[in-house]
C-alpha positions, 0 to 999 in steps of 0.5 A, a space after each residue: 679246722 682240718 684234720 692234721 696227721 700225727 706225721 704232719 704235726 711232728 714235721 711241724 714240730 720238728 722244724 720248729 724245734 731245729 729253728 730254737 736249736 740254731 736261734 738258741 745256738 747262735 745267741 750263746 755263741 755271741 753271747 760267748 763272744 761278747 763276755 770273752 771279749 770283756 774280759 
């Protein structure tokens, strides 16, 4: 395995992170929708 840089290994974080934000974001959103759409 190589060495990885802290910056390195914070972008990686970082982009998986905004992806959970927006997968997360997302669901609650249709979630939202679809009980607002039961009632």
């Amino acid at each position: 395995m190589g060495v990885i840089t802290l910056e390195a290994a914070i972008s990686e974080m970082d982009s998986v992170v905004l992806t959970l934000l927006s997968l997360s974001f997302k669901f609650s959103e249709v979630k939202f929708k679809t009980e607002s759409a039961e009632n």
